[in-house]
C-alpha positions in Angstrom: 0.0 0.0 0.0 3.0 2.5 0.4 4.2 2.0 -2.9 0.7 3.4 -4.2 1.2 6.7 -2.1 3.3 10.1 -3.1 7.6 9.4 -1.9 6.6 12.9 -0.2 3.6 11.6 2.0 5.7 8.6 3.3 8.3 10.6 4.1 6.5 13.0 6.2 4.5 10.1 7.4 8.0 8.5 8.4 8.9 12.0 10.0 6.2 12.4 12.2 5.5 8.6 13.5 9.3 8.4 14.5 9.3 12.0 16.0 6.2 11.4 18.2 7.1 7.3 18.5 10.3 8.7 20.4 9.2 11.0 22.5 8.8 11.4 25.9 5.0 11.8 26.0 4.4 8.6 23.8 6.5 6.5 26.0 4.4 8.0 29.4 1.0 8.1 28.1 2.1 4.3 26.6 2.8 3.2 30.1 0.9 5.0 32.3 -2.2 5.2 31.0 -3.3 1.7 31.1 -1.8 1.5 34.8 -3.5 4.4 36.0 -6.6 3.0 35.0 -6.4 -0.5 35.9 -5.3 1.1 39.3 -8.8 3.2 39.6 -10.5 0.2 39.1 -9.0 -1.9 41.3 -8.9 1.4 43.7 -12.8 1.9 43.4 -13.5 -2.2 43.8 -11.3 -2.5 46.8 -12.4 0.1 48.3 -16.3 -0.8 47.7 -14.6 -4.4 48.8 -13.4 -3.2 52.2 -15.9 -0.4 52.9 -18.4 -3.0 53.6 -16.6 -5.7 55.0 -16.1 -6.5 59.1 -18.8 -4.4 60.1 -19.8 -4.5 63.6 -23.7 -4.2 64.2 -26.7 -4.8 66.8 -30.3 -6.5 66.2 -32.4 -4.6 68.2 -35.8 -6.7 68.3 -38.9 -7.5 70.2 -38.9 -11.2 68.9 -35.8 -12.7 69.4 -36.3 -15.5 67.4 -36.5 -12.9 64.2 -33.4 -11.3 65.1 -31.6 -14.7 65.7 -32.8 -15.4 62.1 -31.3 -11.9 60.7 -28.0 -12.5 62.6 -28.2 -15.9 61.5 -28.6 -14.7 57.8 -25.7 -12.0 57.7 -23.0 -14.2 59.4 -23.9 -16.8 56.6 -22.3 -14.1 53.9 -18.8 -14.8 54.8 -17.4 -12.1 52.1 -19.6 -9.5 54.1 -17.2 -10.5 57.4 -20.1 -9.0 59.7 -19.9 -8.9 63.5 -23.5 -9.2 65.1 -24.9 -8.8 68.4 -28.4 -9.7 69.2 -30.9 -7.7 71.6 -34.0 -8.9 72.4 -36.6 -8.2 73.4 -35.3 -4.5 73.2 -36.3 -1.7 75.3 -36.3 2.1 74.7 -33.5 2.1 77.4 -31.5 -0.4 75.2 -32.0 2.0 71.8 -30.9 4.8 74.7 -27.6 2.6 75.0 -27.3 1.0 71.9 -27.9 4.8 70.3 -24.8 5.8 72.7 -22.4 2.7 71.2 -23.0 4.4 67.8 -21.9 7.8 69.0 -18.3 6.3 71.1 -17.8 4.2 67.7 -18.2 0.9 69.7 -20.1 -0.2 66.5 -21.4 0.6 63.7 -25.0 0.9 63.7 -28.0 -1.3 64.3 -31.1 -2.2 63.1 -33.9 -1.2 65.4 -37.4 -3.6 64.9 -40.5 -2.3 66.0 -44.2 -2.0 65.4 -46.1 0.6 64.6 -49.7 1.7 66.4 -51.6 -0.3 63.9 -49.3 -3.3 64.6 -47.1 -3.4 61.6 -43.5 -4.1 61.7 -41.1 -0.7 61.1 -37.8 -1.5 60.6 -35.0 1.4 61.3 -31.1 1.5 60.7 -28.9 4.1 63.1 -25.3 4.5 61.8 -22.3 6.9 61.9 -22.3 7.1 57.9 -24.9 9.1 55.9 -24.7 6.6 53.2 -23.6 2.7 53.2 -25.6 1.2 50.2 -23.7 -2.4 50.7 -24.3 -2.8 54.5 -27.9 -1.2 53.9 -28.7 -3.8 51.0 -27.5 -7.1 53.1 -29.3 -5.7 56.2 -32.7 -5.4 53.8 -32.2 -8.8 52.3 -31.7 -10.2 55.8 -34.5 -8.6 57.2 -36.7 -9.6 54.3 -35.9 -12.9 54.5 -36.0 -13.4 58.4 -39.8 -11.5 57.9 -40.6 -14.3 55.3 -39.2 -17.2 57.7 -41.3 -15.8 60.1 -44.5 -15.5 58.5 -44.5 -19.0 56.7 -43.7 -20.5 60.3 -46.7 -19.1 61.9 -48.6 -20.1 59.2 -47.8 -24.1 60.3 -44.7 -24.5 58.1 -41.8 -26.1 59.8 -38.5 -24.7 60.3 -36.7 -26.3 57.6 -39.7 -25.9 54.8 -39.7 -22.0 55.9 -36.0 -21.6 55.2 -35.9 -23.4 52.2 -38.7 -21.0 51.1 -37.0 -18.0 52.5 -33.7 -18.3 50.5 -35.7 -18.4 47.1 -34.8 -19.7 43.9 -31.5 -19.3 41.8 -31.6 -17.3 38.6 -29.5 -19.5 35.8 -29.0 -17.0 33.0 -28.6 -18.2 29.3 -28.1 -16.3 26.4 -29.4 -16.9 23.1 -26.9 -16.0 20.5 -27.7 -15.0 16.5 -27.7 -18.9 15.4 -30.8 -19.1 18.1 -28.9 -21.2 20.7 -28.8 -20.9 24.2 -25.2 -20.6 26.0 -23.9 -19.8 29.1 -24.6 -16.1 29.9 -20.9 -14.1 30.6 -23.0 -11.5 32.8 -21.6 -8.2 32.2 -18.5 -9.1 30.8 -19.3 -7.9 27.7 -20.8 -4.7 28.7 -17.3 -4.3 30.2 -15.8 -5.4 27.3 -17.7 -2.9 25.1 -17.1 0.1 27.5 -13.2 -1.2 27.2 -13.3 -1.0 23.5 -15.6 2.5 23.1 -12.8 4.4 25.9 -9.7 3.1 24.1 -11.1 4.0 20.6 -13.2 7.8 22.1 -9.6 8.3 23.9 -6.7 7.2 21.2 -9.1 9.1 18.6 -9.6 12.2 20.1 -6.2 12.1 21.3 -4.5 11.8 18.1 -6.7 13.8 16.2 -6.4 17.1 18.4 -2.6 16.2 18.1 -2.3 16.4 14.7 -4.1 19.6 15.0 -1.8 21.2 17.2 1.3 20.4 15.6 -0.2 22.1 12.5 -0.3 24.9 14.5 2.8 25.1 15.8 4.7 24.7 12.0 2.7 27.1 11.1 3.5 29.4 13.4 6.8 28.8 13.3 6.3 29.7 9.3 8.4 25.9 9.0 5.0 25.3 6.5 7.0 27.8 4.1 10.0 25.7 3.9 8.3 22.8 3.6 5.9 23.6 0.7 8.8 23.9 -1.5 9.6 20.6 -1.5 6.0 19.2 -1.4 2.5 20.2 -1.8 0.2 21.1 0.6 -2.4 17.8 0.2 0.9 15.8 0.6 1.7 17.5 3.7 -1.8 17.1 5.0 -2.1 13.5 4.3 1.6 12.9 5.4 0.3 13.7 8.6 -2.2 12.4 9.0 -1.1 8.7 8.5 2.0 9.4 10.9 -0.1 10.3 13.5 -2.5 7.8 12.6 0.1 5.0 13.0 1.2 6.5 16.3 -2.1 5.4 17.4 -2.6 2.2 16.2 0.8 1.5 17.5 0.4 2.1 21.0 -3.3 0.3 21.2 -1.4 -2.5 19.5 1.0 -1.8 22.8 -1.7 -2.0 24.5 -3.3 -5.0 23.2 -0.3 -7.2 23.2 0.2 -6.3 27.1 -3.2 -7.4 27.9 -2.8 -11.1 26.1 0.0 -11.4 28.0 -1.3 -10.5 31.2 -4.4 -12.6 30.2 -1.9 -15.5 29.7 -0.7 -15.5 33.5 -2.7 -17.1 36.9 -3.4 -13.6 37.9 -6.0 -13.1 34.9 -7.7 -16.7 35.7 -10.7 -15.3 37.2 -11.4 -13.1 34.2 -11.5 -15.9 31.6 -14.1 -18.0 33.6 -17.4 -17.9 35.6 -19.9 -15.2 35.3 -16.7 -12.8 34.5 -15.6 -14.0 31.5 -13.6 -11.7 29.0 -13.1 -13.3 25.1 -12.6 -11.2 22.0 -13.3 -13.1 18.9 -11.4 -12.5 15.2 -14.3 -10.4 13.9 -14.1 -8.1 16.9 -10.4 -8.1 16.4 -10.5 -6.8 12.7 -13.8 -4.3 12.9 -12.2 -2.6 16.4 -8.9 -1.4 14.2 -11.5 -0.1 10.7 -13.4 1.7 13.4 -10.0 3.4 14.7 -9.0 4.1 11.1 -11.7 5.4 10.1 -12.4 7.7 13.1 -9.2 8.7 13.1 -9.3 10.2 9.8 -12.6 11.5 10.2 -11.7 13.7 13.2 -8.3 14.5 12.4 -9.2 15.5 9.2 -11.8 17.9 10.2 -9.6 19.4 13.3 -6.5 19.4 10.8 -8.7 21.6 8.4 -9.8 24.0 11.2 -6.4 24.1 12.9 -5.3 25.4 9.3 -7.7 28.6 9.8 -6.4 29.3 13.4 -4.1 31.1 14.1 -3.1 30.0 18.0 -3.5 27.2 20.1 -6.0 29.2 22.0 -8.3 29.5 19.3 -8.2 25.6 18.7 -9.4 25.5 21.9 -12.9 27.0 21.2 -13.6 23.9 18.7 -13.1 21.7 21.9 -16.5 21.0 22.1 -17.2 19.9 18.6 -15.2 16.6 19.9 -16.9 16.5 23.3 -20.0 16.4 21.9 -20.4 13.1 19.9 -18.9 11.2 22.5 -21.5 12.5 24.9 -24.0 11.7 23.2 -22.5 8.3 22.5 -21.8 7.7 25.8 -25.3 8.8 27.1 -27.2 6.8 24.5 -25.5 3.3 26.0 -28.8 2.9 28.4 -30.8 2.4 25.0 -28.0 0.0 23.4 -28.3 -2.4 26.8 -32.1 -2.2 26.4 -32.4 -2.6 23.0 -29.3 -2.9 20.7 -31.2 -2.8 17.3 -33.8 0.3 18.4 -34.1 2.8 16.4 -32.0 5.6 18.0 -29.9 2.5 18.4 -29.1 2.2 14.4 -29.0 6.2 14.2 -26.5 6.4 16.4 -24.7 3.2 14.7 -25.1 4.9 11.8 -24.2 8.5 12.1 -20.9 9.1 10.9 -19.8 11.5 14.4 -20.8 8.5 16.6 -20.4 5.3 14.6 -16.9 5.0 15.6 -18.1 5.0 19.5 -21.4 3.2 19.5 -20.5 0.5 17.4 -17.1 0.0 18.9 -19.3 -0.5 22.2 -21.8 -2.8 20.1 -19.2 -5.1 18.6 -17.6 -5.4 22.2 -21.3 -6.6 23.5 -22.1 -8.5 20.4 -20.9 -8.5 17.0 -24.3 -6.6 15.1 -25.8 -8.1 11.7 -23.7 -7.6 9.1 -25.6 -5.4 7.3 -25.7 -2.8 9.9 -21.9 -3.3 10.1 -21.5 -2.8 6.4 -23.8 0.1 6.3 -22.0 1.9 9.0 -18.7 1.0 7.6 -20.1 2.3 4.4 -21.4 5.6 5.8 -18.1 6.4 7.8 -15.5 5.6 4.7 -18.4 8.1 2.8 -17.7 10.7 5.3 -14.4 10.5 5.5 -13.6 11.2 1.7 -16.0 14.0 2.4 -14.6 15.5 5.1 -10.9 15.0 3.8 -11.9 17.0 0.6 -12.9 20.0 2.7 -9.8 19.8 4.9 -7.5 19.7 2.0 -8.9 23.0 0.2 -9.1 24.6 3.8 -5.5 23.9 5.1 -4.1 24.6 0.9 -5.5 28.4 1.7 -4.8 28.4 5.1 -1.3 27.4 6.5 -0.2 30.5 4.6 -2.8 32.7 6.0 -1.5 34.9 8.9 -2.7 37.6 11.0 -6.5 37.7 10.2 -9.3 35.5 11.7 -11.1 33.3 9.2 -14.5 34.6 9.1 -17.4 31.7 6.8 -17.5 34.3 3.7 -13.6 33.7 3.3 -13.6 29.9 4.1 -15.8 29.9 1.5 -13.7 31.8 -0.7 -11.0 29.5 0.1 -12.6 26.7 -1.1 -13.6 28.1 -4.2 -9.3 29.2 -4.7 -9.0 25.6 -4.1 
């Protein structure tokens, strides 16, 4: 393929993939990206892990066969790690005292089980922390389950019957694939996968294609564009770029990439390639996730590339900011409808849309490869906008790198393109 282009684009696409491959910030972002985020996950799960674990609470109850039950139930979640105490039948100088143990930290809280005046059971928590979701949940579930225990024994049931009864019935979850049979469901594994796939290709894209932007900037502020267009032309220059930068990026995901196989190799990754948390990436997903970068790459570099070519600083780049930011919001914010229903309507617009394909059906391949057809289509659409988009860019940044001193008002980039 780099036989077909210009000896002038592959040496500026030589030029700027080995000055960005050695520099400093490749080599940082390369390494420290992927371990500062691996790190806030494990941070935020740890953290969630240990928040909730070894928790020392009371059972505060009038029937102290109930709160045996609820003890009884939270000491059988040995991840949770809970310490229990039991009084019953409580008094109001007992929630005096027990109200008191909360306040010296000689525990954490406790559930309080009363009735109210038209005989129902209430049912109150007293802790230190304004917000504990993962103590609060088990504490629900055990107290729902002790109430059920409860009930179904005073309706003649024996123990054992009423417990069986109480812990309910497992869930199995199957998933029915595009041939129409039923496997073993992965959970959210590949909603995790999909988010995985959408970041790496929102962040590399965005990255890269603000990069290339600035850079033009900078040569042409430094009036280095001057040199340099007597040696080549401008769409060489452009395209030059473009590519370099390009293969910057598939370079470090293919850093990236290789890292996590081999991590994946090693007993530390076992969990993730079994049970409900199981992470596999199939050939299709591995040749779609790179046409998507490609693709996306191009599109937004090219466009940023044409309108860093009508600015005249950095800081005017800076107002286009939000023409990135908001496709991959509204990517982003559209992922409720994709887990709902993948194949909605605002589903395939968003698939299809050439600002947001890149995203969305990075994050739909990662869940489940889609028809082909929709695949093809958005493929289609994307390579369609790209030519587009690149045409524009050219005649903009041929006018433009040589343009100093004025603002670009939409009468003269008009103009331009008609010079073009």
């Amino acid at each position: 393929m780099l036989n077909l282009l210009p000896r002038n684009v592959i040496l500026i696409a030589r030029r700027e993939y080995l000055e960005q491959i050695r520099g400093r910030a490749f080599r940082l972002t390369t390494i420290l990206l992927p371990v500062v985020f691996v790190a806030m996950i494990a941070a935020a799960n740890l953290i969630e892990h240990k928040s909730s674990q070894g928790r020392h609470v009371a059972i505060a109850a009038g029937n102290a066969t109930l709160a045996g039950d609820i003890r009884g139930f939270l000491l059988d979640d040995e991840s949770a790690q809970f310490r229990v105490d039991v009084v019953a039948p409580a008094t109001e100088e007992d929630r005096a005292q027990l109200l008191r143990q909360v306040q010296i930290k000689a525990i954490d809280g406790f559930l309080w089980i009363g009735k109210s005046p038209l005989g129902t059971v209430t049912a109150t928590y007293f802790s230190r922390s304004s917000s504990d979701p993962v103590t609060v949940s088990r504490l629900r579930s055990a107290l729902n389950r002790g109430m059920v225990e409860q009930r179904l024994m005073a309706s003649g049931m024996s123990a054992e019957e009423a417990d069986a009864v109480a812990k309910g019935i497992q869930l199995k979850l199957l998933q029915v694939n595009r041939e129409g049979r039923a496997a073993k469901s992965t959970g959210n594994a590949p909603i995790y996968k999909g988010m995985i796939m959408a970041f790496l290709l929102t962040m590399t894209t965005l990255l890269y294609g603000l990069d290339a932007a600035r850079s033009i900037i900078e040569e042409k502020t430094s009036r280095i564009f001057e040199v340099m267009l007597a040696v080549a032309r401008p769409d060489d220059l452009l395209a030059g770029k473009l590519i370099g930068v390009g293969a910057v990026g598939l370079t470090q995901i293919a850093i990236w990439v290789l890292a996590a196989v081999l991590l994946l190799g090693t007993a530390f990754a076992a969990p993730m390639l079994s049970g409900q948390f199981s992470l596999h990436f199939s050939w299709m997903e591995g040749v779609l996730f790179p046409l998507l970068f490609v693709l996306g790459f191009f599109l937004y570099s090219a466009l940023f590339s044409g309108l860093a070519a009508t600015c005249e600083t950095a800081q005017e780049l800076q107002m286009y900011m939000p023409l990135a930011a908001a496709p991959v919001w509204l990517s982003f914010g559209i992922i409720p409808l994709l887990l709902r229903d993948p194949n909605s309507v605002w589903s395939l617009a968003a698939s299809f849309f050439p600002l947001t394909a890149p995203f969305v059906m990075a994050f739909r391949i990662g869940m489940q490869v889609p028809p082909l057809w929709q695949v093809a289509v958005a493929v289609g659409l994307l390579a369609l906008s790209v030519w587009v988009v690149i045409w524009f860019s050219t005649r903009l940044y041929r006018v433009g790198i040589l343009m100093y001193g004025k603002r670009a008002t939409l009468p003269e980039l008009l103009r331009w393109l008609r010079y073009s």
